[in-house]
Legacy VTK file of the C-alpha trace (Angstrom):
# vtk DataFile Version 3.0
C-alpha trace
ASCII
DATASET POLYDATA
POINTS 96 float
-7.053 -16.641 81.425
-5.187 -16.202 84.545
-4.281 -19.894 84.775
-3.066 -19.615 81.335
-0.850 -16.759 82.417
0.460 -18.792 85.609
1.504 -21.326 83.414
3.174 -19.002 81.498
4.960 -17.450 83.852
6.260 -20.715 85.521
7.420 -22.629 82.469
9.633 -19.643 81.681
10.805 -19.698 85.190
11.776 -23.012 84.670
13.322 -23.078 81.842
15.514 -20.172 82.722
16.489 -21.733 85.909
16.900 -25.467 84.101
18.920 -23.593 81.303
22.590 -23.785 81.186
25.600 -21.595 80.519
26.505 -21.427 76.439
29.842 -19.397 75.009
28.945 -18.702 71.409
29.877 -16.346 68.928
27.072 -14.593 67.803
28.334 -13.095 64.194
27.797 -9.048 63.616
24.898 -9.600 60.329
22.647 -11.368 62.944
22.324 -8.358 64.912
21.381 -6.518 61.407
19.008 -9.385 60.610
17.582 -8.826 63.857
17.090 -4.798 63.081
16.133 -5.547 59.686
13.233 -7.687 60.973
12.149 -4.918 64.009
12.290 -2.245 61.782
9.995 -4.372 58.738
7.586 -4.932 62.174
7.503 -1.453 63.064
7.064 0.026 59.243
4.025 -2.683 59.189
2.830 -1.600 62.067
2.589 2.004 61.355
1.291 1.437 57.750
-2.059 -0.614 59.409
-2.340 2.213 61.798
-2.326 4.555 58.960
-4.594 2.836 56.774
-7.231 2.525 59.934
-6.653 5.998 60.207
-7.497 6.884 57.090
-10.372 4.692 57.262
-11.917 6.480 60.421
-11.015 9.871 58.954
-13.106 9.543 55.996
-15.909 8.092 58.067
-16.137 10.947 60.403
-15.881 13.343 57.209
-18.636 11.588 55.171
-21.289 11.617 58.756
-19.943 15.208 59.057
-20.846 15.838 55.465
-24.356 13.952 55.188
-25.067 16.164 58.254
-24.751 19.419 56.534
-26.594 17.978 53.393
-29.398 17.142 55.940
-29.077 20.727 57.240
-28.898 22.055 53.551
-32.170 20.283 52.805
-34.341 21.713 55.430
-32.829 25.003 54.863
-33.854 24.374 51.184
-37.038 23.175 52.293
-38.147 26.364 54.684
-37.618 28.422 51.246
-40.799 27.814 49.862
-40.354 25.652 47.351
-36.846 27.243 45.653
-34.148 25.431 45.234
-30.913 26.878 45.689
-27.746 25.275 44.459
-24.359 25.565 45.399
-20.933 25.334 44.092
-20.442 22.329 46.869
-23.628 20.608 45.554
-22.013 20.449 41.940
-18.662 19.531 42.971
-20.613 16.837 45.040
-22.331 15.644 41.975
-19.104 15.257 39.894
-17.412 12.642 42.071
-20.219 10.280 42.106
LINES 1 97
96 0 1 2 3 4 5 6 7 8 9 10 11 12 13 14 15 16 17 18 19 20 21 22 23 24 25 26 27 28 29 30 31 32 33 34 35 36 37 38 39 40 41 42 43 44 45 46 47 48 49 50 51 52 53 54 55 56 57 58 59 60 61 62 63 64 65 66 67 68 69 70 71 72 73 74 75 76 77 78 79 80 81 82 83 84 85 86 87 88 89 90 91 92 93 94 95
């Protein structure tokens, strides 16, 4: 890896010292295609982030959740035997 990055670092080196001096007209819609492309990088950018987000968020709620139904059960369980239902259980039972 860090001979990789040596490399690197010298062939741009060289090439900047090796380059030479160019007068050209760089037109104004370059610059916007330039800030058209950033700003498409940066909106993909923060949709993946979002959508990993989202993904981690309803992770953490469902082990969250099938903690509580664990909890539920052996709070069920020390009952003796009666079964006690709540509004969460049927709302639970509607989504699947």
């Amino acid at each position: 890896m860090k001979k990789i990055f040596w490399f690197n670092l010298n062939l741009v080196c060289c090439l900047m010292i090796a380059t030479e001096s160019c007068y050209a007209y760089i037109d104004p819609a370059t610059t916007s295609y330039v800030v058209q492309i950033v700003a498409g990088i940066v909106i993909a950018c923060g949709a993946t982030a979002g959508i990993f987000w989202n993904k981690f968020v309803r992770k953490v709620k469902k082990r969250k959740m099938d903690n509580i139904k664990e909890l539920k059960m052996e709070d069920s369980a020390s009952l003796d035997g009666k079964s006690v239902v709540t509004a969460e259980d049927l709302l639970d039972d509607e989504e699947v």
